[in-house]
DOGU-771228 format. One record per atom (N, C-alpha, C, CB): x, y, z. Coordinates in steps of 0.05 Angstrom, whole numbers, padded with zeros to 5 digits, always signed. Glycine has a CB too. Layout:
N
XYZ;...
//
This chain:
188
+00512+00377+01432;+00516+00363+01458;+00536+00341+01453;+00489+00352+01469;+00564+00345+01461;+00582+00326+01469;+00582+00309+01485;+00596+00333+01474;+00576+00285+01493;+00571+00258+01508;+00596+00242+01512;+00551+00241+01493;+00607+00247+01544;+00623+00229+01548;+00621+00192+01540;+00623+00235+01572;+00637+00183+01549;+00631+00139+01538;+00603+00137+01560;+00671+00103+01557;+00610+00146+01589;+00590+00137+01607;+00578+00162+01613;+00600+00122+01633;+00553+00177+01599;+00539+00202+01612;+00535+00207+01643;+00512+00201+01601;+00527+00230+01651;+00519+00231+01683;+00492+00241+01674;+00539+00254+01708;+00469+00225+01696;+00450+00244+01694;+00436+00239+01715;+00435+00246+01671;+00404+00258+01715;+00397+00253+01742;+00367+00248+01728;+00403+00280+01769;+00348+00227+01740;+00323+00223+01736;+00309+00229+01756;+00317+00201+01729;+00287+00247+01747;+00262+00252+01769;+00245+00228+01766;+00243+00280+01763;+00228+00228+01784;+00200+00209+01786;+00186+00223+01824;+00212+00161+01785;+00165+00215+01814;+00146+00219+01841;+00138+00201+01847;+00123+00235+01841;+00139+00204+01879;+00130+00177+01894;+00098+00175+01891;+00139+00178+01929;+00092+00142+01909;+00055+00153+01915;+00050+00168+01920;+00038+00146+01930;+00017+00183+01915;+00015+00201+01942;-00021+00204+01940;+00035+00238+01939;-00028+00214+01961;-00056+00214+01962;-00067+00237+01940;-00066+00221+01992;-00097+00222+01938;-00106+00232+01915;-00117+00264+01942;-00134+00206+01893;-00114+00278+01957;-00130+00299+01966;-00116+00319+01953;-00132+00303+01996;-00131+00342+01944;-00117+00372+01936;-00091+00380+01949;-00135+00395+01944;-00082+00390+01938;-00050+00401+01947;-00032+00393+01969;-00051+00429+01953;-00036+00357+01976;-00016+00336+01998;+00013+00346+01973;-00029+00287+02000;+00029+00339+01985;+00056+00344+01994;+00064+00312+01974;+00061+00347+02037;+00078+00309+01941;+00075+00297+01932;+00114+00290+01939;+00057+00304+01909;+00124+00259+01943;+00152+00256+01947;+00168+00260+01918;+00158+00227+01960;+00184+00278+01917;+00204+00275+01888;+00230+00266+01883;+00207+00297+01876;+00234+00232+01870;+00260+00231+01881;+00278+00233+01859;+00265+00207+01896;+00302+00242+01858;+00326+00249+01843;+00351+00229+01836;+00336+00271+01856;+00354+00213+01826;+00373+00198+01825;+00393+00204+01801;+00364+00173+01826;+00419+00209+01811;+00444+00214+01797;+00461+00183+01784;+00463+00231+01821;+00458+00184+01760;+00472+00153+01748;+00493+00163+01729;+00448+00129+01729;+00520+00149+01734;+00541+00149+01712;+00528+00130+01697;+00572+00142+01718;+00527+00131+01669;+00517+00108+01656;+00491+00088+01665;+00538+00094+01655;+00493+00070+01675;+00471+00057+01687;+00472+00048+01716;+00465+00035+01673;+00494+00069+01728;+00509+00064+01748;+00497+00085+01772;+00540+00068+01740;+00490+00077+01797;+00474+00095+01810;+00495+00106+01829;+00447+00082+01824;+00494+00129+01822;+00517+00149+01837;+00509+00167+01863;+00527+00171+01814;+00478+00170+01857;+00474+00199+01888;+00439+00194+01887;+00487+00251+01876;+00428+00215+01903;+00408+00209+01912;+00398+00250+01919;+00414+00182+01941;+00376+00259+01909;+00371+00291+01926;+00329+00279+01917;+00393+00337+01902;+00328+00298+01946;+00297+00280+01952;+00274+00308+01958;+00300+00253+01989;+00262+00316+01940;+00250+00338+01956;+00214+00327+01948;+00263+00377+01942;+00197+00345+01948;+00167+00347+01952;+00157+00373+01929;+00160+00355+01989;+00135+00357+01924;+00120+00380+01905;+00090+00386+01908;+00121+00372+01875;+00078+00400+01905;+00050+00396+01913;+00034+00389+01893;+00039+00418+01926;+00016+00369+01894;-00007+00351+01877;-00018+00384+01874;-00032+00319+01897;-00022+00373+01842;-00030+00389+01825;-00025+00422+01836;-00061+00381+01819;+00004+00426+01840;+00001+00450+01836;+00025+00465+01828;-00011+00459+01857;+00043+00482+01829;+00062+00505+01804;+00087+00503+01814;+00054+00541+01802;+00092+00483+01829;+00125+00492+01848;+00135+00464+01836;+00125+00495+01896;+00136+00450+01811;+00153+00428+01805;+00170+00433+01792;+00143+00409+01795;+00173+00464+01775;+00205+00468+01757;+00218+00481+01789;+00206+00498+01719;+00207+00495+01795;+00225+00511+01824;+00240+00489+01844;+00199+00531+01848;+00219+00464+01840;+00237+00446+01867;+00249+00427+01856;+00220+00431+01891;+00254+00421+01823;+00271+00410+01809;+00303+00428+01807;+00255+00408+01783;+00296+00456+01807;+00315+00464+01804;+00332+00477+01832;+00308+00480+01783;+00312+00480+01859;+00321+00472+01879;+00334+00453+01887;+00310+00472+01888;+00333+00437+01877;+00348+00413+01882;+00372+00402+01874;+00336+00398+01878;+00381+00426+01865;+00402+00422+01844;+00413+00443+01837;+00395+00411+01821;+00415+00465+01830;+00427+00494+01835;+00441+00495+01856;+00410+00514+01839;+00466+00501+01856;+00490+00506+01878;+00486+00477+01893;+00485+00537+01901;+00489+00455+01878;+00487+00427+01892;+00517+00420+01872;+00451+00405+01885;+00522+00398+01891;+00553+00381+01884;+00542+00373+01847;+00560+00341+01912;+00523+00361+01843;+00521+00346+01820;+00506+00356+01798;+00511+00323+01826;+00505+00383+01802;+00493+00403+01780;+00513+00407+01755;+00487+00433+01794;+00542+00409+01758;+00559+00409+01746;+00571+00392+01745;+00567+00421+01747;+00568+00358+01747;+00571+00339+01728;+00551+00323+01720;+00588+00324+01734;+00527+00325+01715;+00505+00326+01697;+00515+00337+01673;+00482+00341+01707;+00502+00317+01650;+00501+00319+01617;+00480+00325+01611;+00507+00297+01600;+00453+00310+01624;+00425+00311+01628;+00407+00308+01648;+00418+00297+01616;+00397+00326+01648;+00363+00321+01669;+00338+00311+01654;+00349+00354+01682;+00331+00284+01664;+00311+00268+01652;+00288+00265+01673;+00323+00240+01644;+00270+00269+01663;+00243+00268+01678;+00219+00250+01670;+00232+00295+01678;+00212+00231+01689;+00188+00215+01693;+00165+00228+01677;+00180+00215+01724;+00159+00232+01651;+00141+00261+01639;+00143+00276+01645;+00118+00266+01639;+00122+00305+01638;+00128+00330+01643;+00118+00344+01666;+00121+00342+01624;+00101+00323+01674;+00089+00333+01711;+00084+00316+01730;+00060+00348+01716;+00090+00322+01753;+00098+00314+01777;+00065+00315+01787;+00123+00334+01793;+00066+00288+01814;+00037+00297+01835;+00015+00303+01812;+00042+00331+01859;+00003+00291+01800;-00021+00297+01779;-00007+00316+01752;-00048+00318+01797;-00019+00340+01760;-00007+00361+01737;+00003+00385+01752;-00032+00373+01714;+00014+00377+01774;+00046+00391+01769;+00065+00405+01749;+00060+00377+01771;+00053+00413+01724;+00073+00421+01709;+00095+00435+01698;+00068+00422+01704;+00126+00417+01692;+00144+00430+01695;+00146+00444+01670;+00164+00416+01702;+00157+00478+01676;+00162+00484+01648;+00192+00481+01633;+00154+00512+01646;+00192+00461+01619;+00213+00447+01603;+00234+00468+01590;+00198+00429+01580;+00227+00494+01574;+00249+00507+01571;+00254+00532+01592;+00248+00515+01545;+00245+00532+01609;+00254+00549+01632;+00272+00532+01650;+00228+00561+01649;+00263+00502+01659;+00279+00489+01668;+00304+00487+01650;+00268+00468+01673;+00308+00481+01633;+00332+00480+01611;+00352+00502+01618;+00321+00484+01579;+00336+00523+01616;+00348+00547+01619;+00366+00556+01642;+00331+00562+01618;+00343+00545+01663;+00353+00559+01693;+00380+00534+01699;+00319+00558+01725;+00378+00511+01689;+00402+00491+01699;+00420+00495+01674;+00391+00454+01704;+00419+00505+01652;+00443+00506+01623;+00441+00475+01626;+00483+00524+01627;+00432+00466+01615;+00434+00427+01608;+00404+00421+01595;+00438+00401+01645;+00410+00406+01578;+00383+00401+01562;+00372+00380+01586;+00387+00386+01525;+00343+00386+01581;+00320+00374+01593;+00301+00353+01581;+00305+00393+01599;+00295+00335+01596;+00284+00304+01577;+00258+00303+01596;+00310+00266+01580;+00236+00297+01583;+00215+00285+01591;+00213+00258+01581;+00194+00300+01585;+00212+00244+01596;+00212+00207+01579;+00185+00198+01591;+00245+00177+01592;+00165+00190+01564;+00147+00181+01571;+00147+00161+01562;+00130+00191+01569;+00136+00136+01579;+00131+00102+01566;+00122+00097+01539;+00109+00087+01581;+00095+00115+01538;+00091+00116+01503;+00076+00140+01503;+00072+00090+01485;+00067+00144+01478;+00053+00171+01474;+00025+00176+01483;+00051+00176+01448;+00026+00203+01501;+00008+00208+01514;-00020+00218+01500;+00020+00223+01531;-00048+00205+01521;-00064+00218+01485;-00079+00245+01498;-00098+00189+01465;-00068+00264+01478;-00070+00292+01490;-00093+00301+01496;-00060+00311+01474;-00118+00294+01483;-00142+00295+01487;-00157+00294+01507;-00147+00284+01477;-00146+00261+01518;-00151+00259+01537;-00138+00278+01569;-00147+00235+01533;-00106+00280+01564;-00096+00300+01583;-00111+00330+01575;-00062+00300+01581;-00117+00333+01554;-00132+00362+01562;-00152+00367+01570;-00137+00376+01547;-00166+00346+01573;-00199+00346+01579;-00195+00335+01616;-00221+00317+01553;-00180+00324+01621;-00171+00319+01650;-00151+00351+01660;-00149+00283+01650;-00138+00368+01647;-00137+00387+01658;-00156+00419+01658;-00116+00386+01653;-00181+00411+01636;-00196+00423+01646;-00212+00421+01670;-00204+00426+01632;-00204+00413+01689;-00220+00397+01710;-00200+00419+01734;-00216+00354+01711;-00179+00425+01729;-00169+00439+01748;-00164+00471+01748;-00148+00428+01753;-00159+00484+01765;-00157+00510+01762;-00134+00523+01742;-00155+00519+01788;-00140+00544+01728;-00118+00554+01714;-00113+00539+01699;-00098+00559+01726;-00125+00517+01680;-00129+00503+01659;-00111+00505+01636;-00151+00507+01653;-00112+00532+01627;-00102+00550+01599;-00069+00552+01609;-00121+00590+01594;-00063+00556+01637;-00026+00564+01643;-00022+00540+01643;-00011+00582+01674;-00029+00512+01651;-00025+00484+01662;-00018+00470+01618;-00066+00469+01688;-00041+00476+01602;-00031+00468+01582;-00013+00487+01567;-00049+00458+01569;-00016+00503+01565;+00017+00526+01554;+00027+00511+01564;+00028+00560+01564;+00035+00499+01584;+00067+00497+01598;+00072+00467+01583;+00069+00496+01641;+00042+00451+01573;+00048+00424+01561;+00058+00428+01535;+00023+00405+01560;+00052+00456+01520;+00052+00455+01491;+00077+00470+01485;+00026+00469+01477;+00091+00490+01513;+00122+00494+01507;+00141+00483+01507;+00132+00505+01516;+00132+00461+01517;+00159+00433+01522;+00165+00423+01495;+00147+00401+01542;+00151+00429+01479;+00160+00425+01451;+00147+00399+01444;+00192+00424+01447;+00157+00386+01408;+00141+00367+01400;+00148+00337+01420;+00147+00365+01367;+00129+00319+01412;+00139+00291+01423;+00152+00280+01404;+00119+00271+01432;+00180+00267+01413;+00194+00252+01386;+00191+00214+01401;+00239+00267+01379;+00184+00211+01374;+00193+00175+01382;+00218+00169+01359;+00159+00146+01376;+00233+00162+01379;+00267+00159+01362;+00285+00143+01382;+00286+00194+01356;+00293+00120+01365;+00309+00100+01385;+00291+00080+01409;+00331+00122+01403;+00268+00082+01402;+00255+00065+01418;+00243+00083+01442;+00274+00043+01427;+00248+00100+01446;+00236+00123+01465;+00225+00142+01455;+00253+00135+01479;+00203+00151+01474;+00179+00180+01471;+00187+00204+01489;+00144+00172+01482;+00192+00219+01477;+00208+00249+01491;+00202+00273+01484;+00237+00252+01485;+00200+00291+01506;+00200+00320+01486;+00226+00329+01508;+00162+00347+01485;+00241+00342+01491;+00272+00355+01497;+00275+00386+01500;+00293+00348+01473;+00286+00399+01513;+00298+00430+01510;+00320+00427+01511;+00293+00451+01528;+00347+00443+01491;+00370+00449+01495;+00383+00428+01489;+00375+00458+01516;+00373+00410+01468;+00392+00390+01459;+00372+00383+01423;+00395+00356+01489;+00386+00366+01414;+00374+00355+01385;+00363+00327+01398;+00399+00352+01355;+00338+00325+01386;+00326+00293+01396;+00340+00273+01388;+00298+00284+01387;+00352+00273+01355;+00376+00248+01352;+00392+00248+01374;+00397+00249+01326;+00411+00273+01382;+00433+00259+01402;+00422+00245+01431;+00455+00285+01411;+00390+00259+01444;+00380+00256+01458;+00376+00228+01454;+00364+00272+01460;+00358+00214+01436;+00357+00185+01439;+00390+00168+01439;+00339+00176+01412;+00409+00174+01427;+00424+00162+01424;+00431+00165+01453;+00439+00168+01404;+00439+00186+01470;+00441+00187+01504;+00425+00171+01520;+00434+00213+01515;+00401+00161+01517;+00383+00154+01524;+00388+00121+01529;+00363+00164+01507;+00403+00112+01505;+00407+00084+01491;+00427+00084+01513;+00416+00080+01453;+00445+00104+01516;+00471+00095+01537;+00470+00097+01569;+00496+00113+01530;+00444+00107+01569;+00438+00106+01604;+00414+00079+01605;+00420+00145+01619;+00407+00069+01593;+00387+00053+01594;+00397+00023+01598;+00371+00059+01571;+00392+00015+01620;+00403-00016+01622;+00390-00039+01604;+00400-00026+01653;+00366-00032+01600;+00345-00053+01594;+00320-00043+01588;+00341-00071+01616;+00307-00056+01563;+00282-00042+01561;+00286-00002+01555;+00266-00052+01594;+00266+00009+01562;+00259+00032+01543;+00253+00048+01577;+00227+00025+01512;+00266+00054+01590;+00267+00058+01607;+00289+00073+01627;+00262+00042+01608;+00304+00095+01619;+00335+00104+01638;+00336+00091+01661;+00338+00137+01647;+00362+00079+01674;+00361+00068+01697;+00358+00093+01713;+00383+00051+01703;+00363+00120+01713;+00357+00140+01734;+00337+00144+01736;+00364+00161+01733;+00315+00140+01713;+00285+00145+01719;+00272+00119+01739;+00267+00146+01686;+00280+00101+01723;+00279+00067+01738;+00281+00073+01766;+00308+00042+01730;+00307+00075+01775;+00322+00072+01804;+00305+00094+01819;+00359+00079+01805;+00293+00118+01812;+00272+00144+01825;+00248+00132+01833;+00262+00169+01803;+00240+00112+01806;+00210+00103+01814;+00214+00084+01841;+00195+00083+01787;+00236+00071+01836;+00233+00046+01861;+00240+00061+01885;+00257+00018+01859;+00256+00080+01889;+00265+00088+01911;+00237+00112+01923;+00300+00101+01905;+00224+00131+01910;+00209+00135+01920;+00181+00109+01926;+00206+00158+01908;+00181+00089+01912;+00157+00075+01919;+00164+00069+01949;+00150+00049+01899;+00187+00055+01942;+00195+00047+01974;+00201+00071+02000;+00224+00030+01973;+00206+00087+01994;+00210+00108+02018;+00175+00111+02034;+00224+00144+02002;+00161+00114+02013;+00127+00122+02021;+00111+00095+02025;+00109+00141+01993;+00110+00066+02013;+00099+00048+02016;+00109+00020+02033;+00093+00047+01993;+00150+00034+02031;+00161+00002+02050;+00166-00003+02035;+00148-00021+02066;+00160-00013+02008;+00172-00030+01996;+00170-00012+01961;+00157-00061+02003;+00196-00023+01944;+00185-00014+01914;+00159-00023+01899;+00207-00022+01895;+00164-00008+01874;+00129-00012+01864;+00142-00035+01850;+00106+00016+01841;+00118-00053+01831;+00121-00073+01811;+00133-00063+01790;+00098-00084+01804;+00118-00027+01780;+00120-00026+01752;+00149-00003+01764;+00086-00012+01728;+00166+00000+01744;+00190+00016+01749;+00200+00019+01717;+00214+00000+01771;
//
């Protein structure tokens, strides 16, 4: 993976949304040159359920900013509860490596024993255990498709304004908090 001075990329995150079975969860997309907020594509996923790689990649397939994207970075690996995206199919279906950025490491135990609680249990963790390993490198927790995790953190370091955090993932959280609540959240 070759990396321009200022990368393009786009960060997912999900807005609030009610805790009822399959509400209509907000997903927002923000496009950043560097730490620079460039575009905006806004779609919906359903709480806890199988349409979050399809409306990631809806959202972006035969779209203006599919082809100047370096990276697609994502708020973790699922959307609306466990939503789960599958990380090398997404990779695949967009040709651009795929980032899950999590705050810190997730404790799996606990996420497996919270997705035995929902239907189809066994397809929901496959899809956690194809995304590949978790790396902590450069101050960030990631699992990647279609790239090497060194160059990935080092990309990571150049979209990130502050803190351990991509401003595209940043700028998603605030803009969906505020679209659904009025105002952004605290934590971003």
């Amino acid at each position: 993976m070759r990396l321009p001075r200022l990368p393009r990329v786009i960060g997912f995150d999900d807005g609030p949304f009610s805790r009822r079975p399959g509400v209509a969860v907000p997903l927002a997309g923000v496009v950043c040159g560097g730490t620079r907020f460039e575009g905006l594509v806004w779609g919906r996923v359903r709480r806890d359920g199988w349409n979050a790689t399809r409306e990631v990649c809806r959202l972006l397939e035969g779209g203006k900013f599919l082809p100047q994207l370096h990276l697609v970075l994502l708020d973790g690996i699922a959307f609306g509860g466990f939503n789960v995206v599958d990380l090398p199919e997404l990779a695949a279906r967009l040709k651009k490596p795929c980032v899950a950025v999590m705050r810190r490491p997730p404790d799996l135990d606990a996420v497996e024993r919270a997705l035995r609680r929902l239907p189809r249990a066994d397809e929901r963790w496959a899809k956690l255990k194809r995304a590949g390993p978790i790396h902590q490198l450069g101050g960030f927790t990631f699992q990647v498709q279609g790239a090497q995790p060194a160059e990935v953190a080092e990309a990571l370091t150049r979209v990130t304004d502050r803190g351990r955090v991509p401003e595209a993932l940043r700028l998603a959280h605030l803009i969906g908090s505020a679209v659904v609540t009025g105002e952004s959240g605290q934590r971003a």
